[in-house]
C-alpha positions as CSV (number, residue, x, y, z in Angstrom):
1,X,157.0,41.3,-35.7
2,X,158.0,38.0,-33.9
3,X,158.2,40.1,-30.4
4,X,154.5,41.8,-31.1
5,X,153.6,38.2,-31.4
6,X,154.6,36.9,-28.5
7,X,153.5,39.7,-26.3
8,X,150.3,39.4,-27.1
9,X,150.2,35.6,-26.3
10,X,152.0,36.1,-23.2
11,X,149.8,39.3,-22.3
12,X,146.4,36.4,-22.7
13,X,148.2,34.7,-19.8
14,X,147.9,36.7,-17.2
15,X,145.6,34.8,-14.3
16,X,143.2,37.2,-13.1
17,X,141.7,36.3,-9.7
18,X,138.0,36.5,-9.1
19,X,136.5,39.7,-7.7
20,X,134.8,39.1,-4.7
21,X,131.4,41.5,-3.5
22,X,132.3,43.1,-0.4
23,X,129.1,42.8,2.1
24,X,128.0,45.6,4.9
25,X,128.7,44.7,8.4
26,X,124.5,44.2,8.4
27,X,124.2,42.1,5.9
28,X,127.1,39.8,7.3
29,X,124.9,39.7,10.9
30,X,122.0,38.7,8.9
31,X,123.7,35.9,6.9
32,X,125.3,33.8,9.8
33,X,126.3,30.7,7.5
34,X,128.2,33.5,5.3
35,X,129.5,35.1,7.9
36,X,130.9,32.2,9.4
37,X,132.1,30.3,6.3
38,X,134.1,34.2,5.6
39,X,135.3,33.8,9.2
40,X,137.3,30.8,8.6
41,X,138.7,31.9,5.6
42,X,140.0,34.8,7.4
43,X,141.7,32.7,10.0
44,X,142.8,30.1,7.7
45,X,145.0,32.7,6.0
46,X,145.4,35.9,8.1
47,X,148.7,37.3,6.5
48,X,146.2,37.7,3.3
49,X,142.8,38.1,3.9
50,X,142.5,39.5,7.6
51,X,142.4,43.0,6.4
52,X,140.3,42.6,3.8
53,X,136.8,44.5,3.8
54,X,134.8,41.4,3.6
55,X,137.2,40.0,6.9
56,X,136.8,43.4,8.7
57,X,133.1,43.7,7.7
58,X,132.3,39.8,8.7
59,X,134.5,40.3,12.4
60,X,132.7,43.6,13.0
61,X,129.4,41.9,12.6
62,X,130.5,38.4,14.9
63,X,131.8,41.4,17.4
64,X,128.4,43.1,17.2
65,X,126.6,40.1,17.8
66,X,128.4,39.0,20.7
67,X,127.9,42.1,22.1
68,X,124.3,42.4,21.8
69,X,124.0,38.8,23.5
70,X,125.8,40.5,26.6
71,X,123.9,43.0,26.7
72,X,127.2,45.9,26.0
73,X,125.6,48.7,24.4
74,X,127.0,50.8,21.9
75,X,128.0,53.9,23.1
76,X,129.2,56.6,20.6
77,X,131.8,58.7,21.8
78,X,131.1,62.6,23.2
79,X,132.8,65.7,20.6
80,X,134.2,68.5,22.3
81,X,131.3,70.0,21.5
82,X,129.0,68.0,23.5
83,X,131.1,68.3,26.6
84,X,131.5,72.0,26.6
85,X,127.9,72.1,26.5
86,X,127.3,70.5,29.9
């Protein structure tokens, strides 16, 4: 009885961490104070949060953005397919 007890008080102890909502790579180029304040958390502590989605999606959309303002295109890459057809 003693040990249901005290499993069940130690069980209410458990620290749960906050979920966060993981943003789209667009909505991260439209929000540039988010993007950049989920930036420097990334850097801040890259052994735990680079790969994150919210990291990768927030990088992807910096990436795109800098890429736009040089003027690199996107260029999606040809299938098999496509090149036997030519």
């Amino acid at each position: 009885m003693t040990l249901v007890a005290i499993l069940s008080i130690l069980s209410g102890c458990k620290e749960e961490k906050p979920v966060d909502i993981v943003q789209t790579v667009d909505w991260y180029k439209a929000n540039k104070v988010k993007r950049l304040e989920v930036l420097a958390k990334c850097k801040d502590n890259p052994g735990e949060m680079a790969n994150t989605p919210n990291c990768v999606n927030a990088r992807s959309a910096a990436n795109a953005i800098t890429h736009s303002a040089r003027g690199i295109i996107d260029v999606k890459p040809l299938t098999a397919d496509e090149i036997n057809k030519r």
